[in-house]
C-alpha positions in Angstrom: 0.0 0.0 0.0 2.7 2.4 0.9 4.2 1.7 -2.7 1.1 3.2 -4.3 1.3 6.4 -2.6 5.1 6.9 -3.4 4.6 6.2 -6.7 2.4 9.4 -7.4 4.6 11.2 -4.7 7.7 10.4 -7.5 5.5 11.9 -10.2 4.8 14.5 -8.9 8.6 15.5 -8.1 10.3 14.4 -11.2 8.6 17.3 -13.9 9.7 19.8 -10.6 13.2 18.7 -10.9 13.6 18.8 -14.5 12.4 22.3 -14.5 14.8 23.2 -11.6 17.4 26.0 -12.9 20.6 25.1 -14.4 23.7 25.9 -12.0 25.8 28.8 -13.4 29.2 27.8 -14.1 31.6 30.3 -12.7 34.4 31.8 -15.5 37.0 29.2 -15.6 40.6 30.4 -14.3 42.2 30.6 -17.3 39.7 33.3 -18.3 40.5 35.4 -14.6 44.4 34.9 -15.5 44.1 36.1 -19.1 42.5 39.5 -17.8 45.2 40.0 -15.4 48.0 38.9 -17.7 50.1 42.1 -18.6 50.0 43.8 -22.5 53.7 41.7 -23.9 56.9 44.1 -23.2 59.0 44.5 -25.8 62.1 42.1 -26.0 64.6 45.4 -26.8 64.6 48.6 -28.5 64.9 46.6 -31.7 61.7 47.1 -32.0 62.0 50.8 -33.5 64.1 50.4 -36.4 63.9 46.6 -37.2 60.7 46.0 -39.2 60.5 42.3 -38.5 60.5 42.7 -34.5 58.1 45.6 -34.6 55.7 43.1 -36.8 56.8 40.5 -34.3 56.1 42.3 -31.1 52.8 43.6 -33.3 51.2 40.8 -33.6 51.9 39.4 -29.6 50.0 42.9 -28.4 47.4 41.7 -31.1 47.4 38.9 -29.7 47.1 39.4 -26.6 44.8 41.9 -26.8 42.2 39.3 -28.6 42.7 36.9 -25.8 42.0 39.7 -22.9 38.6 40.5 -24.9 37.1 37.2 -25.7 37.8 36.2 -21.7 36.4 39.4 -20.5 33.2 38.7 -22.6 33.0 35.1 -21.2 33.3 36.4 -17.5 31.1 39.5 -18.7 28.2 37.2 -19.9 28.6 35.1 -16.6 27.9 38.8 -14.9 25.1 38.9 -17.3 23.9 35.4 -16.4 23.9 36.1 -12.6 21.6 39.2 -13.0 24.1 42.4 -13.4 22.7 45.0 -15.2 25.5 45.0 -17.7 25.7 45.1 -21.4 28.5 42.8 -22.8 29.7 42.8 -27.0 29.0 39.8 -29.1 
């Protein structure tokens, strides 16, 4: 007898669960270290008159830079996510 009423008690519960909200995963530490990480130094002052180590040191601050923004959007959107009024990029 005791089976029948858990039965409809289990029922009941499961669509309940299913609907229950999804945890919010918090930004991963790679993401927290990449918007801490410092712009790339130059290696030397070759950097002014040697074209190759000004496109070379270029394209790390490009680099960089690309990295910095797509983590800040991911911790950005977890902002979003966790109800800041806050209006991240795409």
């Amino acid at each position: 007898m005791k089976r029948l009423f858990a039965l409809p008690a289990i029922l009941l519960c499961l669509p309940a669960a299913m609907c229950a909200p999804k945890p919010i995963a918090m930004p991963s530490d790679a993401d927290i270290e990449a918007i801490a990480k410092p712009r790339p130094a130059p290696d030397s002052e070759d950097i002014l008159d040697d074209a190759t180590a000004n496109a070379i040191h270029e394209a790390a601050k490009d680099s960089w830079a690309d990295k910095v923004h797509s983590a800040g959007l991911r911790v950005c959107r977890y902002f979003e996510r966790m109800g800041a009024a806050v209006e991240c990029d795409q």
